[in-house]
PASEBA-1860 file (N, C-alpha, C; in nm, 3 decimals):
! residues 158
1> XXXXXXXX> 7.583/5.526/19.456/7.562/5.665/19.452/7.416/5.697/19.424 ~ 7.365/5.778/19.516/7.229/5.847/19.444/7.216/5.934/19.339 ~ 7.133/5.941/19.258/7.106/6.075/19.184/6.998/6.123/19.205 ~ 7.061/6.244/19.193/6.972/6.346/19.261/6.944/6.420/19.119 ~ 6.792/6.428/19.153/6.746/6.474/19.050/6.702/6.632/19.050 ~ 6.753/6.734/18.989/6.773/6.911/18.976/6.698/6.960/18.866 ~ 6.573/6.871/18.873/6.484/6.963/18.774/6.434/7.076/18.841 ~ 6.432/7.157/18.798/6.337/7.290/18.849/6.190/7.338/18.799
9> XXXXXXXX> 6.128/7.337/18.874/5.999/7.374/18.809/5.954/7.531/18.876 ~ 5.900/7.570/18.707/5.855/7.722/18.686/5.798/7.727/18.574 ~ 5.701/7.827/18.545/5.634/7.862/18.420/5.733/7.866/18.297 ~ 5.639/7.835/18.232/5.737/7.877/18.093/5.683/7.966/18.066 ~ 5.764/8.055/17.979/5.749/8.169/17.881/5.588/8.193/17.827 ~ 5.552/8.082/17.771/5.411/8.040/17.698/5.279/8.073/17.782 ~ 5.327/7.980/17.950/5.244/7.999/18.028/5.229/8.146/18.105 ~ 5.312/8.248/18.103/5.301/8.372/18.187/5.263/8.423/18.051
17> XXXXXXXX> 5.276/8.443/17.921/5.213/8.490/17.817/5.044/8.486/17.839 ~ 5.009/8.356/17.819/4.828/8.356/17.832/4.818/8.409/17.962 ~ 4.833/8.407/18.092/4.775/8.490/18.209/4.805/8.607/18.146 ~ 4.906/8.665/18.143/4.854/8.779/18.115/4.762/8.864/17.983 ~ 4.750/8.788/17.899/4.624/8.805/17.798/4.494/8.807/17.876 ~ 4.499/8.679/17.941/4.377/8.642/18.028/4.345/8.764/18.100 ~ 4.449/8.821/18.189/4.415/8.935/18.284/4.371/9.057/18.184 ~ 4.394/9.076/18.081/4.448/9.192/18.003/4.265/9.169/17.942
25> XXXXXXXX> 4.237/9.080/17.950/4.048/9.074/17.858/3.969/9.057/17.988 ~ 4.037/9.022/18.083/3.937/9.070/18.209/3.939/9.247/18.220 ~ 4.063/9.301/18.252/4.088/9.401/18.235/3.960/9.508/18.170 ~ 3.994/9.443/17.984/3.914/9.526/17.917/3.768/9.529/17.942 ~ 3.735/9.412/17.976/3.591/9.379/18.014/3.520/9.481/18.178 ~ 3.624/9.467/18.232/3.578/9.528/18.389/3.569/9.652/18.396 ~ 3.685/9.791/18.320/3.731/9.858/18.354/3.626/9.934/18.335 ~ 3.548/9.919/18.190/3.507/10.017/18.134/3.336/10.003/18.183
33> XXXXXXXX> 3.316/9.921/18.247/3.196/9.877/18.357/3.214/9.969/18.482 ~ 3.302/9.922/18.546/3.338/10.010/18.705/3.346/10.136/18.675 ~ 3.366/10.174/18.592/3.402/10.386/18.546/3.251/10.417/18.522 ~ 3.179/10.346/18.452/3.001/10.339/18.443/2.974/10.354/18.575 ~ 3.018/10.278/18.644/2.939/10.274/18.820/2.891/10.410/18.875 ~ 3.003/10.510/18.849/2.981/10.574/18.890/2.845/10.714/18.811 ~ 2.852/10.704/18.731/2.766/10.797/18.651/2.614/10.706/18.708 ~ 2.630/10.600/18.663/2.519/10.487/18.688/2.426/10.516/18.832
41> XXXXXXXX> 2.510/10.538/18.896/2.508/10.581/19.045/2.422/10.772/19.079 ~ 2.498/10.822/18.998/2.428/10.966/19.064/2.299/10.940/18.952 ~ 2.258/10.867/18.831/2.170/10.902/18.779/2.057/10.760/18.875 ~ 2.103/10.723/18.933/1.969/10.625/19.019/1.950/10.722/19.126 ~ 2.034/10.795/19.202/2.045/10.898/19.274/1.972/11.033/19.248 ~ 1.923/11.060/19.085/1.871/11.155/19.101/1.741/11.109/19.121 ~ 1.686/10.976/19.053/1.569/10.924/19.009/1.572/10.892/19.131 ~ 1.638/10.885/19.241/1.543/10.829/19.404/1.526/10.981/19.456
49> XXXXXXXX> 1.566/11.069/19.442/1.551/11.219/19.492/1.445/11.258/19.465 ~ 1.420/11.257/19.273/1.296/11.276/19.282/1.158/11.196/19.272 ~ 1.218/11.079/19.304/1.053/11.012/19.404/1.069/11.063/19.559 ~ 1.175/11.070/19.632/1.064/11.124/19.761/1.068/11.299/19.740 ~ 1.093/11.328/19.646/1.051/11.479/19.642/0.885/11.502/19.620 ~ 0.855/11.407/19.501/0.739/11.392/19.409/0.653/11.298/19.536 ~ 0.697/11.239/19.653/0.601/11.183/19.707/0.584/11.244/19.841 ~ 0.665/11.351/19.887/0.616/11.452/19.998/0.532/11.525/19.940
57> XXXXXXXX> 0.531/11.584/19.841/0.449/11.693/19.781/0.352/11.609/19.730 ~ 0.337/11.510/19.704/0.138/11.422/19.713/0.133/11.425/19.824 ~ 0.220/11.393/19.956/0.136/11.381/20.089/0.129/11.496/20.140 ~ 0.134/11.619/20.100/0.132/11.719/20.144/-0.009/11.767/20.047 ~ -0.015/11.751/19.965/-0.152/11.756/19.865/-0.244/11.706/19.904 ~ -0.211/11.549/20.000/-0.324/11.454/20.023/-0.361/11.544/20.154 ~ -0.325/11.544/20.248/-0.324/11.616/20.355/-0.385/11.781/20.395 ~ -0.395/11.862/20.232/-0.431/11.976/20.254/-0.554/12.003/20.159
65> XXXXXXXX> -0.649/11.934/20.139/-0.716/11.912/20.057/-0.740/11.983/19.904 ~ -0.605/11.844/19.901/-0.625/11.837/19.725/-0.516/11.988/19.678 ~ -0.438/12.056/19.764/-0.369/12.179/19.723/-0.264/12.126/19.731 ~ -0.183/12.191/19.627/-0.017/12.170/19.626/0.038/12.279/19.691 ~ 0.149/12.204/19.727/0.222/12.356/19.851/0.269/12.453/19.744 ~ 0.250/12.552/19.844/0.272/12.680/19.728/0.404/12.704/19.689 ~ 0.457/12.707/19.584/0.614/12.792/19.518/0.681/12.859/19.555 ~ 0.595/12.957/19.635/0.657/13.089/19.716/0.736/13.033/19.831
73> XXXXXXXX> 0.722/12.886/19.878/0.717/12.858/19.987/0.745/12.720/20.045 ~ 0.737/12.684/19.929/0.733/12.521/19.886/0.895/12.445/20.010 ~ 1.048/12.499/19.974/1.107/12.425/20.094/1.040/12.381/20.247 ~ 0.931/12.574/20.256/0.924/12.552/20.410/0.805/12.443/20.412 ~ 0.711/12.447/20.306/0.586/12.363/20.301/0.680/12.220/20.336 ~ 0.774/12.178/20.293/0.783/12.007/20.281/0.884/11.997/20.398 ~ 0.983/12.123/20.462/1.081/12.098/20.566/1.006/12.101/20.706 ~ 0.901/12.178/20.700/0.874/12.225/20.866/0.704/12.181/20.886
81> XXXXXXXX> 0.615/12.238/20.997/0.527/12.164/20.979/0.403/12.284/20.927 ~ 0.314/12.210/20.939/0.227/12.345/20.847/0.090/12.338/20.919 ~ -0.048/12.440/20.913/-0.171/12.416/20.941/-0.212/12.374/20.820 ~ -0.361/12.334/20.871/-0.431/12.269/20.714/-0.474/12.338/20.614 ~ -0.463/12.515/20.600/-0.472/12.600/20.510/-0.339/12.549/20.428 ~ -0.195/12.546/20.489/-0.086/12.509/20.388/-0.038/12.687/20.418 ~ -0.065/12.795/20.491/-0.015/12.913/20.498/0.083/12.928/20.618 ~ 0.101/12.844/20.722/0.172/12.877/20.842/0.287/12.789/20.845
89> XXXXXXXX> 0.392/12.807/20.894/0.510/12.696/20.901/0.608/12.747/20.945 ~ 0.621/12.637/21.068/0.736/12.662/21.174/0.731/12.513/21.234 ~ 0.774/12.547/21.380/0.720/12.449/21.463/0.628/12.365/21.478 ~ 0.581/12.251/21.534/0.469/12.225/21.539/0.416/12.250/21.692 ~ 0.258/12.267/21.666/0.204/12.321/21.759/0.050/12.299/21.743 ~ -0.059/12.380/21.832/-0.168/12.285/21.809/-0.199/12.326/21.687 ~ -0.236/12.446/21.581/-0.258/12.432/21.462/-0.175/12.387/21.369 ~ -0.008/12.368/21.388/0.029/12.312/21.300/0.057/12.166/21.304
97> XXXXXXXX> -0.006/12.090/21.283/0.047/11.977/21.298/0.053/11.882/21.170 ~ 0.034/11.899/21.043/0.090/11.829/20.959/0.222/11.888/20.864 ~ 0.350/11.753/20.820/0.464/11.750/20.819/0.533/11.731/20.906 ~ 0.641/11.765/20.896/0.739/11.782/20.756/0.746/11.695/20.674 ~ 0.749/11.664/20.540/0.709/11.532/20.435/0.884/11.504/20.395 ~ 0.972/11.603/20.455/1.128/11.577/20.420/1.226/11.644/20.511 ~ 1.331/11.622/20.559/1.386/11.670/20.650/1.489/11.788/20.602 ~ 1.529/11.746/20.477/1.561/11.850/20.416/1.617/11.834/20.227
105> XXXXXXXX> 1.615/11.927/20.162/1.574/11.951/19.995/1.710/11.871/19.975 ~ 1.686/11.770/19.907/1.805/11.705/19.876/1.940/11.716/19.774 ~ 2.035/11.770/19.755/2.119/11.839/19.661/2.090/11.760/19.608 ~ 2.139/11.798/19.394/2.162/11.735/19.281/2.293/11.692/19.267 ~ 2.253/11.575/19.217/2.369/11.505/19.196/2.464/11.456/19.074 ~ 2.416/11.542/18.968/2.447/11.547/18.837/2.394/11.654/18.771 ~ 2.484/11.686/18.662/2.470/11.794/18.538/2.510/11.968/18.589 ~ 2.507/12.028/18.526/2.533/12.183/18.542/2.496/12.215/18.738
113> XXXXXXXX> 2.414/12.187/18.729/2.346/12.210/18.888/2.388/12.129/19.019 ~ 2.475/12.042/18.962/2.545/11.915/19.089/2.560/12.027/19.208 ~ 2.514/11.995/19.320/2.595/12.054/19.458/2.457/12.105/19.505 ~ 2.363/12.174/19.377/2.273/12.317/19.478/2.163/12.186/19.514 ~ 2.086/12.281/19.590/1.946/12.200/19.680/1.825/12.271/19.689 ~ 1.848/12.397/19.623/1.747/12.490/19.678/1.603/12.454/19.519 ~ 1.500/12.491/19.552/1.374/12.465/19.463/1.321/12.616/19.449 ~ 1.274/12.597/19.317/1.260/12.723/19.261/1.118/12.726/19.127
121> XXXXXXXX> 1.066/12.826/19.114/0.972/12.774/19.030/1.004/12.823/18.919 ~ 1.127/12.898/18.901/1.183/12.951/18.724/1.271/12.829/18.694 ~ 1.234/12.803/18.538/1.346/12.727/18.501/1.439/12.715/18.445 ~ 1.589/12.720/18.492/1.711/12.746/18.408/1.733/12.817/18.510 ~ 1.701/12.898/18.628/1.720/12.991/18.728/1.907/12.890/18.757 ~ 1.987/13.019/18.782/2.117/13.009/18.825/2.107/12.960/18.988 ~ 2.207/12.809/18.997/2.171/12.792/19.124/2.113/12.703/19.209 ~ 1.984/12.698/19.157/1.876/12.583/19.194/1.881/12.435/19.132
129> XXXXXXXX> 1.862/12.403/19.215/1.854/12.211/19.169/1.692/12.173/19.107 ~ 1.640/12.242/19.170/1.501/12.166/19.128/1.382/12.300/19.062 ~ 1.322/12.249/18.964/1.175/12.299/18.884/1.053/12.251/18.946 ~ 0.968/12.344/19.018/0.886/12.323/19.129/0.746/12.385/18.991 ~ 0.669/12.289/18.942/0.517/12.410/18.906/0.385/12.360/18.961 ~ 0.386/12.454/19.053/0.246/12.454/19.167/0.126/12.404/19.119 ~ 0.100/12.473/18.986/-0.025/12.439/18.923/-0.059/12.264/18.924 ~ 0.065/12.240/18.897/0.085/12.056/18.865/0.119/11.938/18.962
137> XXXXXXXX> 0.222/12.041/19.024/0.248/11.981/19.135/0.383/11.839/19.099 ~ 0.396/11.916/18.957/0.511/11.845/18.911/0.658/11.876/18.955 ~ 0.781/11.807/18.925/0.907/11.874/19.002/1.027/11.815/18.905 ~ 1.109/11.870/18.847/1.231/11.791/18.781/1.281/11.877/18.831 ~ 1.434/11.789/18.738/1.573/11.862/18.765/1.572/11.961/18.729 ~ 1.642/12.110/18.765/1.713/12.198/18.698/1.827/12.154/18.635 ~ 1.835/12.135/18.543/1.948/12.086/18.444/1.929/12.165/18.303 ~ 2.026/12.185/18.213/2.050/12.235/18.071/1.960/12.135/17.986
145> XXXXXXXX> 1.893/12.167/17.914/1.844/12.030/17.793/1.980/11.988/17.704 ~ 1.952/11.891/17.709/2.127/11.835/17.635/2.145/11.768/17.732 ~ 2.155/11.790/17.845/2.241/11.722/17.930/2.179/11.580/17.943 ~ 2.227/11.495/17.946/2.164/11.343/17.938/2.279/11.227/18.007 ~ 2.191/11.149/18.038/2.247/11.021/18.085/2.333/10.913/17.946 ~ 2.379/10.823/18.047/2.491/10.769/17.954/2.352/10.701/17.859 ~ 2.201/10.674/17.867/2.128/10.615/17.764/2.115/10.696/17.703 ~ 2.121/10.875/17.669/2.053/10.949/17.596/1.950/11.035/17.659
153> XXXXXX> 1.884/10.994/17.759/1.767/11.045/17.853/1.801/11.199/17.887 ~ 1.768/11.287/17.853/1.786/11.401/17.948/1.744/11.423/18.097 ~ 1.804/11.449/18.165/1.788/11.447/18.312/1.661/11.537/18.350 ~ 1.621/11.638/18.240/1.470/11.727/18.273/1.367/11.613/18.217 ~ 1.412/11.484/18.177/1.278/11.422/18.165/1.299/11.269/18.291 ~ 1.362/11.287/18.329/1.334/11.165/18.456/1.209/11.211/18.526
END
């Protein structure tokens, strides 16, 4: 006669215990990383917005000697093309031919102001994404003070 041997093999109790610990400290470790991603994300997003905001408006400075586009005017200065006074803007044509330094004002992507795009030279103005001052030729967020990144940073000082 043969015997036949009817062991069965399967985890024990012990062994499906540690995987799932194991999964359960991967778990804790990952989750609270990937939910970061996303905040992580619109605040590199604002900080790339405003470098090519901050670097059309130098080449638009470099280009018009040494003037920052004006406030009054500033979308059409960086969307369309301009003469070398920095006063005309539309089309291009034979006096206008420098620009556009952006194709268009890039919405915010965090804090009170998420969604708008428009630039403005009041600050706190209802609406606007961005703080435009001519004199400087500087540009931040329109955002609340308080409002800050997951380090503490307020988003009016990126």
């Amino acid at each position: 006669m043969l015997a036949i041997n009817r062991t069965r093999r399967a985890f024990s109790l012990i062994e499906l215990v540690i995987v799932v610990v194991i999964l359960g400290i991967i778990g804790a470790i990952a989750i609270p990383r990937m939910s970061r991603g996303a905040e992580g994300a619109a605040d590199s997003s604002l900080v790339a917005d405003l470098a090519v905001l901050r670097n059309a408006i130098d080449l638009y400075q470099a280009e018009h000697g040494g003037v920052y586009p004006p406030a009054s005017d500033i979308e059409d200065a960086l969307t369309l093309y301009s003469n070398i006074e920095g006063d005309d803007f539309g089309a291009k044509d034979a006096t206008r031919i420098y620009g556009p330094y952006i194709r268009k004002v890039p919405a915010i992507k965090v804090g009170s102001a998420k969604g708008a795009r428009t630039i403005t030279a009041t600050d706190g103005e209802a609406g606007a994404a961005w703080v435009y001052v001519e004199a400087t030729g500087h540009i931040h967020a329109n955002i609340s003070a308080g409002e800050a990144d997951a380090r503490g940073i307020d988003y009016r000082d990126y």
